[in-house]
N, C-alpha and C positions, 0 to 999 in steps of 0.2 A: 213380615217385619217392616215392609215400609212404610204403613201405617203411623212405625213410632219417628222413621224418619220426617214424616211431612207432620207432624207434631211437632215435632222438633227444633224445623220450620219457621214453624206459625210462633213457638213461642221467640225467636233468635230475632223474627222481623221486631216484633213487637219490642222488645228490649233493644234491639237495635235504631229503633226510630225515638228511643229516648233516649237514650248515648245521643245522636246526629241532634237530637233538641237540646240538650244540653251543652253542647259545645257552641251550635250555631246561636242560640237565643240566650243565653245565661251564664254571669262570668265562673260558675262552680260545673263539672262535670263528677260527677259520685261516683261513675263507671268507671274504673283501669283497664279490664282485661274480661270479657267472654271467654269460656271455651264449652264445648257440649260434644256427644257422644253417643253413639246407640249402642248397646252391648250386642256382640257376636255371638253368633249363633251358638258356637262352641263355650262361652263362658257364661249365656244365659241357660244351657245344659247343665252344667258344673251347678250353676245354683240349685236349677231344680233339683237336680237328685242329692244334693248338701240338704235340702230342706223336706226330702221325702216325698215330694209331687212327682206326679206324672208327666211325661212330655207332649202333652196337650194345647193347645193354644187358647184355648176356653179359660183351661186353669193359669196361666202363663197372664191372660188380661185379668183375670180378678185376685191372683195374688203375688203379681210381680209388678211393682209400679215404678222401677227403675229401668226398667230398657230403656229410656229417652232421657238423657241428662245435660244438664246443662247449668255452670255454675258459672256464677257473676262476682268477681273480682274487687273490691272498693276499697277506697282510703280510709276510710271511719267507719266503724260502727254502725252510725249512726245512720250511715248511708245506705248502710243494709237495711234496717227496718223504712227507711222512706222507699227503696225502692223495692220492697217488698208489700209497702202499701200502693203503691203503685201500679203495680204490674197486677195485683187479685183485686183491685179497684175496677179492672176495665170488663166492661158489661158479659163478654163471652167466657169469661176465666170461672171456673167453679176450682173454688177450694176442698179436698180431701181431705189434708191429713197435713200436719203443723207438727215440727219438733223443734222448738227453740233450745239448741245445744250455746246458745251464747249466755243464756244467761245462767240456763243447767247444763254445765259442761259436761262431758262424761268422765269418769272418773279418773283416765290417764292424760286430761288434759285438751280433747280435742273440741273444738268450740267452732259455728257454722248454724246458722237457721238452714233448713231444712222445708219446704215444701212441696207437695205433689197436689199440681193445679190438673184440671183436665180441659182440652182447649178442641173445639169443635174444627174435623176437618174434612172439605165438602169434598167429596169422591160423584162421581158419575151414578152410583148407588144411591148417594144422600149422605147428609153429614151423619161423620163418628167420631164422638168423645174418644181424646186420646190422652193418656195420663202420662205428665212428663213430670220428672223430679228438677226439681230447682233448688239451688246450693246460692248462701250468699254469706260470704266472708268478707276478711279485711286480708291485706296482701300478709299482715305476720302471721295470722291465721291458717291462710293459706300455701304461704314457707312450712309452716310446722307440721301442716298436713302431709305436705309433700315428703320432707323427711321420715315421719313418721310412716307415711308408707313403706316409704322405701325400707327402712328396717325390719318391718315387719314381714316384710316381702324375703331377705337374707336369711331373718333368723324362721322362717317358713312357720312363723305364727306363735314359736318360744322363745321370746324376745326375754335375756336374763334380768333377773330383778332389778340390779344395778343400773342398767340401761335404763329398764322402764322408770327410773326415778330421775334419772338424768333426764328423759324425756319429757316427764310431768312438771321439774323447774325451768325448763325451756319454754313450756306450754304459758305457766307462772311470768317468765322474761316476756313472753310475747304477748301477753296481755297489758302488763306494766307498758310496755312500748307503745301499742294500741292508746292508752288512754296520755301516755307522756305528746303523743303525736295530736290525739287531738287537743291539748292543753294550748300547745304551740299554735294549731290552726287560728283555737280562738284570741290568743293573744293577738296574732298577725290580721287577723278579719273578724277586729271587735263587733262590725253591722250585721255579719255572716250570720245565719244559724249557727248555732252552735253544735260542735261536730262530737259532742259529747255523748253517752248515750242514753236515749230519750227515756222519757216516761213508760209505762207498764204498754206492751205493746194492745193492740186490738183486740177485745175477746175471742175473736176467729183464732186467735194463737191458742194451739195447748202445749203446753212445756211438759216434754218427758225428758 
């Protein structure tokens, strides 16, 4: 497992030395909040056997590409897609697997780009690709996520209809928010990019 830790690593420096460039060199910083995560031993079991694999580490590297997580917190939108260019921009990152939920939401609501880079990590053996999953939201985004767990966590996965509709125009509220916040930006920092959100992202994106 520590493999996915010093992945995990490799990716936190790297978005970390664009946060410290951002703040020191340029008056906009897009980053609010890091956090990242390695799944436990006991609840990368739980999946395996929820998804009918074997508890092998062979099959655990070629069909489990969330042991390493790590999501990126931003004010806008828009700040997701630049600093998702950014980060599979840099020469060592190989792109996987793309799930743009922000523009194809899932269907109760829940909105987050989605990618699993894999970032080369040099051991005394020789370097090994390590696949870490990448999350990038906006903070109401990532409120409604929050919540939205947490319910789903209480009602142990039958969350009552009513609820879930209630949580679907929350989902609805916190996008209206999302784009009312960046209306404001551009109003207040006419010269700024605009913190709207951009044009059709990279082809490297596939939207499920």
């Amino acid at each position: 497992m520590v493999q996915y830790e010093f992945g995990l690593r490799e990716i936190e420096t790297k978005l970390t030395i664009l946060r410290d460039e951002f703040q020191l060199m340029h008056d906009y910083n897009p980053i609010e909040h890091i956090s990242s995560r390695v799944k436990s031993l006991d609840s990368l079991a739980d999946k395996m056997r929820r998804r009918g694999l074997g508890l092998d580490f062979d099959v655990v590297r070629e069909q489990i590409t969330d042991v390493a997580g790590i999501r990126i917190t931003t004010s806008f939108v828009r700040d997701a897609y630049r600093l998702f260019d950014l980060l599979t921009a840099q020469a060592d990152i190989s792109v996987r697997e793309v799930k743009d939920y922000i523009r194809n939401p899932k269907p109760n609501g829940y909105k987050s780009l989605h990618v699993i880079v894999e970032v080369p990590v040099f051991l005394s053996t020789g370097p090994l690709a390590v696949p870490v999953e990448v999350q990038f939201r906006t903070i109401a985004m990532d409120f409604w996520a929050s919540l939205e767990h947490k319910i789903y966590y209480k009602y142990d996965g039958q969350v009552p209809d009513g609820l879930l509709a209630d949580l679907k125009d929350a989902a609805d509220t916190a996008d209206e928010l999302d784009s009312r916040m960046a209306r404001l930006h551009d109003e207040l920092h006419p010269s700024a990019p605009s913190a709207a959100v951009p044009p059709s992202p990279s082809p490297t994106i596939h939207a499920i």
